[in-house]
N, C-alpha and C positions, 0 to 999 in steps of 0.2 A: 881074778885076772891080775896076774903081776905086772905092776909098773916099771916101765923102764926109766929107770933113776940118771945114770952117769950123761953128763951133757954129750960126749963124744957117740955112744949110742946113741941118744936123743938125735942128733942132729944125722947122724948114718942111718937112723930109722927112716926121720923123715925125707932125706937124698932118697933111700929105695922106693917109699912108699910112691913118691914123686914121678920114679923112671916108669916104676910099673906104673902109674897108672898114665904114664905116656902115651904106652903100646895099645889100651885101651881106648883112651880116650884121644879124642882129636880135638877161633875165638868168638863164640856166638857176639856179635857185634850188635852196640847199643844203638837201634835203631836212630837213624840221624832226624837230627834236630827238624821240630815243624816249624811253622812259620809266624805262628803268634810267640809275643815276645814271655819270657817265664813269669811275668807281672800278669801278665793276660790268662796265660793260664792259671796261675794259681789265684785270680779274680772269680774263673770260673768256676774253681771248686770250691771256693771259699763261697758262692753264691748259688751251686748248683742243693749244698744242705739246708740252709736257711730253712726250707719248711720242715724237717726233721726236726732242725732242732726248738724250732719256735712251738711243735708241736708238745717238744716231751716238755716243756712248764706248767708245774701245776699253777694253782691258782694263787698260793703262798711266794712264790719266786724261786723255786728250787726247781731246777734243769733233773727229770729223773726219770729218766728212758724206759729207765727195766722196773717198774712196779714189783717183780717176785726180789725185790732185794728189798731188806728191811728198811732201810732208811737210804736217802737221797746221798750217794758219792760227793764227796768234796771237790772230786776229780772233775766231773760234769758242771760242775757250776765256775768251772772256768771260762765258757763260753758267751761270758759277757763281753768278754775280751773282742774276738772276733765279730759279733753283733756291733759292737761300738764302733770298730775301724770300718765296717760296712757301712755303718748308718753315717760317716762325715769324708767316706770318699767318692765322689764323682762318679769314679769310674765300674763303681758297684752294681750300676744302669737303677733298676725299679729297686733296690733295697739303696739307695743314698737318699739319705731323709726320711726312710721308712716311717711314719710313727713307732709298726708293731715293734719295730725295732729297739726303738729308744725304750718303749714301754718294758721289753724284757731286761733290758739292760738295768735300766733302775729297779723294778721289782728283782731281780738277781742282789743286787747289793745289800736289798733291806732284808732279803732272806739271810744270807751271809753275815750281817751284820748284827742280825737276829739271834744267831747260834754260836756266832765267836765270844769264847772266855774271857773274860778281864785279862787275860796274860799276854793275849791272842793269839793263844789255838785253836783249834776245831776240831771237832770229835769227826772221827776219822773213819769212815764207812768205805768196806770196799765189798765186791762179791763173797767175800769170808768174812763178813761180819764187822763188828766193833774190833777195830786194832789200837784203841786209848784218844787222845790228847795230843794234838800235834800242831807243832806252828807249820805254815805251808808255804812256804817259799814261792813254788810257782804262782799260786792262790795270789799273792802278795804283788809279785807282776803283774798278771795279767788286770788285777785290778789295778793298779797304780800306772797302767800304760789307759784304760780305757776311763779310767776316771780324768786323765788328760786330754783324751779326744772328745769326751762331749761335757765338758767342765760347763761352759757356755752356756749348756741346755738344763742345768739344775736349778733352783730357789737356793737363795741363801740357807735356806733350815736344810735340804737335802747335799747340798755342798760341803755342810759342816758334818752332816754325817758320815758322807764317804772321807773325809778328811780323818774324824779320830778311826773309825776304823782299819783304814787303810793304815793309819799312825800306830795304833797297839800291834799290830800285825808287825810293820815296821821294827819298831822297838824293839819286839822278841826276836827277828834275825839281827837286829844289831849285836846285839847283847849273844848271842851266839856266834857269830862271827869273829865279835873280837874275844870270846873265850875261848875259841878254837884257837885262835892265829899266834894267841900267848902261847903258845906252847911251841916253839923252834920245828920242833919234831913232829907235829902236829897232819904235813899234807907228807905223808910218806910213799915217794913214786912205787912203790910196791902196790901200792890201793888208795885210790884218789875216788873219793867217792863222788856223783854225777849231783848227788843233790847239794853236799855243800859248795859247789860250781853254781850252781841257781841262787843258793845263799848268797854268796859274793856277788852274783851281777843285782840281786832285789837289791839288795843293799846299797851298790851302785850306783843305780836307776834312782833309787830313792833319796840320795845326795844329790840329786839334778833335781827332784820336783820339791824337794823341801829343803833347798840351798842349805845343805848341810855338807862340807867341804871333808871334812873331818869324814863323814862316811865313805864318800868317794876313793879317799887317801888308803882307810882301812881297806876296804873293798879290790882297790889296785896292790896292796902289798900280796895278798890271796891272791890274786892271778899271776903277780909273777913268781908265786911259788909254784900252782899250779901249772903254767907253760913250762917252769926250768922241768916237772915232774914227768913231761908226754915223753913216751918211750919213743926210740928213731923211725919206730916203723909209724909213728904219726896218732897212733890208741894210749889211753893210760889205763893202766892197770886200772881194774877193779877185780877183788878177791886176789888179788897175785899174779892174775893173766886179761887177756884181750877180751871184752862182751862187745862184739859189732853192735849189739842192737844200743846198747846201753850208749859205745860211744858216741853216737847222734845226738844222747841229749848232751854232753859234754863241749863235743864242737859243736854241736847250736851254742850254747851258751859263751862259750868261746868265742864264737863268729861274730854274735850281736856285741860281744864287749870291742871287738877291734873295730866293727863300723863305727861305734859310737866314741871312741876313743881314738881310734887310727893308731894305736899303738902298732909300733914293727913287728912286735915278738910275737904277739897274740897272733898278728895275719901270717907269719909264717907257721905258726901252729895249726892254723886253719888250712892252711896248705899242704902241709904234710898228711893231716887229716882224711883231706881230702882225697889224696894219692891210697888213701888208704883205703877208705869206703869204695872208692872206683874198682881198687881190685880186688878185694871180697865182699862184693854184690853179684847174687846171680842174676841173669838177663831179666829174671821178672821180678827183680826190685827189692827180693828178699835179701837179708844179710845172711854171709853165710854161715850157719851154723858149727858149723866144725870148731872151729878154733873161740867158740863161744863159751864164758866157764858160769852164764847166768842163767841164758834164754836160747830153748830147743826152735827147731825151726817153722816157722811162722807163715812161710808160702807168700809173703806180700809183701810189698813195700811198707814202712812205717811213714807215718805225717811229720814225724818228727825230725825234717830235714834242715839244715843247717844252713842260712841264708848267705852267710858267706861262699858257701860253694860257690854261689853263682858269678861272683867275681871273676873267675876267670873263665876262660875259652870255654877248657876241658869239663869246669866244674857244670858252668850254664848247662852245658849239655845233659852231663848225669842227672843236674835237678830235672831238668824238662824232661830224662826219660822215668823218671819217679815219679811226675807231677804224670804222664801217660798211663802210667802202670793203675797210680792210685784212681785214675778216673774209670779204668775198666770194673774195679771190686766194689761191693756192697759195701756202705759206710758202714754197719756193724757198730761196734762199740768204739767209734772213732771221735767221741765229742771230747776225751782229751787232748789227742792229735790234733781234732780239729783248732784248737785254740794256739798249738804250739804252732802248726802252719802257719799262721795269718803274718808271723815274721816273712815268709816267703817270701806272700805280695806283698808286704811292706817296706821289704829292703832288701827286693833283689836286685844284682846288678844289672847295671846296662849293655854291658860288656856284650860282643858277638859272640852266638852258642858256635862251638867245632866240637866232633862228636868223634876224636877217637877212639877208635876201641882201647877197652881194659887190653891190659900187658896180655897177650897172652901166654906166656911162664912169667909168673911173679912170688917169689921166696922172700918171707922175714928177713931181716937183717941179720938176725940170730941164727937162722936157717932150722928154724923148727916147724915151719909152717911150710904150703906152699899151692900154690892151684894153679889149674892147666887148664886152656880152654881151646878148642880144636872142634872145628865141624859142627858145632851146635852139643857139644860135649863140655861139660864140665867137670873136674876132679880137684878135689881138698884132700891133702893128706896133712895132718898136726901129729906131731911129737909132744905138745906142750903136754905135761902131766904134774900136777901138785897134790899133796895128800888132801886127804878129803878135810873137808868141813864137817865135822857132824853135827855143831851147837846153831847151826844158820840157816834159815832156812832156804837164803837166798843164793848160794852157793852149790851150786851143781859138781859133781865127781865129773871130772876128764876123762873120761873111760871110751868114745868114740875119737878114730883119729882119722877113720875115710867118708868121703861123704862123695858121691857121686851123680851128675843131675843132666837133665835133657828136656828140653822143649816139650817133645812128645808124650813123654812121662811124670815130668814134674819129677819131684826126688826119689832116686834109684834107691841107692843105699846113703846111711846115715840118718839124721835124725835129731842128732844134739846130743847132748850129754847129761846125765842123769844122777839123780840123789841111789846110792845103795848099792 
């Protein structure tokens, strides 16, 4: 398949692709807002798993669902996190003050604390196996938020343990963050990667729970590289173009640095963001694939929703119809989600939900993109195209640029985009 290269084609490709699929297609509207608030919902999901996940702990402290995988995911034992903010909120009904709760949550840590290296990585198991030695950034929050929610409920000898662990964990995203950030050149809006975004807020977080001033500092110079880096249409590049799925984890982490900070630039980062995910989301939660250069399409909402959304009108709503969608689907392989959620109920806004519908025509700023929504019809047409990756694995070939969808059907044509 020949690429179309010249921007002037690029953009007249996707104007036609756009007309035609006009005449085709006809703005499935985001079911309006119910009536429990998006804290209540996302209370209820965050407590409708609870015995899922209490169920997958072995007897060692390691969160590990799928037994035909060799070894325990790093990914899964993030859910200490959410067990914690359960077991010291209120409003969690029968799991606030759980025992079972508090029990997995410390056994989680001594397992974790059990396998992390002197350097503080962790050997890195995913459904493909051993992928080496890695420090874990999220790993590194989520414990460092839940070892501050049940601080209280530890012995001195168990307090000290989550303290240096949480701390070599620490150390090695310090120590990476400010080797990256030496470098001027370093966050390049061309490819802003979603994990050292995580790297910067542990780092953060972690200037706040061990009054270390100096990280905080570091940590905020990285975000305002990162915010000048978000393209106008509200996504940052990753691999050279837009990954909807990806940029969720981006603006989450985005979102959480402006509550916590109330910095201006971050919130209107998160705003634009926002604008962004609203209009390529299809009606059932999925992002849209089309103009994805990572992740083919997925059929479901991700948990990985950005609590800032919910600040405003517009946003309230989209989480609440995400927080709907995700309550219909089987939790699946959802115990990493599940941990990135519990930001939801933790810091969503107050704000009243309004449920306008997505744009129905909305185009890139560039005008390489664009989706149409008409009659419970959706249409994606993308022009974006860059040469392939062939050294990455994580880089997908451009090669779909319509994508087609309906209610009744589920995805017509399209699919995502592919390696070869």
């Amino acid at each position: 398949m020949k690429h179309i290269s010249h921007p002037f084609r690029c953009r007249s490709a996707a104007a036609l692709c756009i007309l035609s699929l006009a005449l085709i297609c006809a703005a499935a509207e985001v079911p309006p807002a119910g009536v429990k608030s998006t804290r209540a919902m996302a209370m209820e999901y965050l407590g409708r798993h609870v015995p899922t996940v209490l169920k997958s702990q072995r007897g060692d402290g390691a969160f590990f669902p799928f037994p035909e995988w060799k070894e325990p995911s790093g990914y899964h034992q993030y859910c200490l996190y959410p067990l914690a903010y359960l077991y010291v909120t209120p409003e969690a009904g029968k799991f606030h003050r759980d025992p079972a709760l508090l029990k997995a949550v410390r056994a989680s840590m001594r397992y974790s604390s059990g396998i992390m290296k002197p350097d503080g990585k962790f050997p890195l198991h995913s459904r493909g196996g051993y992928w080496g030695d890695a420090l874990d950034e999220w790993w590194t929050y989520f414990a460092l938020e839940a070892w501050s929610l049940i601080r209280t409920e530890l012995s001195a000898e168990e307090d000290e343990l989550w303290r240096k662990t949480i701390r070599r964990s620490v150390d090695g995203c310090v120590a990476h963050v400010r080797a990256t950030l030496s470098n001027p050149r370093s966050i390049d809006p061309s490819d802003v990667q979603n994990h050292f975004v995580c790297f910067l807020h542990a780092v953060y977080r972690a200037g706040g729970v061990f009054a270390q001033e100096d990280w905080r500092q570091l940590a905020e110079e990285g975000f305002k590289r990162v915010i000048a880096a978000q393209q106008p249409a509200g996504y940052w590049h990753e691999g050279g173009g837009p990954s909807t799925l990806y940029n969720f984890v981006t603006a989450r982490t985005i979102s959480l640095y402006a509550i916590e900070s109330k910095n201006a630039a971050a919130w209107q980062a998160v705003r634009k963001a926002e604008e962004f995910h609203r209009a390529f989301t299809y009606p059932n939660g999925s992002p849209v694939e089309t103009i994805d250069g990572r992740v083919r399409y997925v059929g479901r909402p991700i948990s990985i929703i950005p609590p800032g959304f919910s600040w405003s009108p517009a946003g309230q709503a989209y989480v609440q119809h995400l927080i709907k969608a995700l309550m219909q689907i089987p939790f699946e392989d959802g115990f990493q989600g599940y941990a990135f959620f519990t930001d939801v109920a933790r810091h969503a806004g107050g704000i009243e939900a309004k449920a306008p519908s997505p744009p129905d025509v909305y185009t890139l700023p560039n005008q390489l993109a664009g989706i149409i929504r008409a009659q419970g019809w959706v249409g994606v047409a993308s022009a974006i195209v860059k040469p392939p990756i062939a050294d990455s694995r994580w880089w997908q070939d451009r090669q779909q640029h319509l994508s087609l969808w309906h209610p009744r059907t589920d995805l017509i044509v399209g699919g995502g985009n592919t390696k070869g």
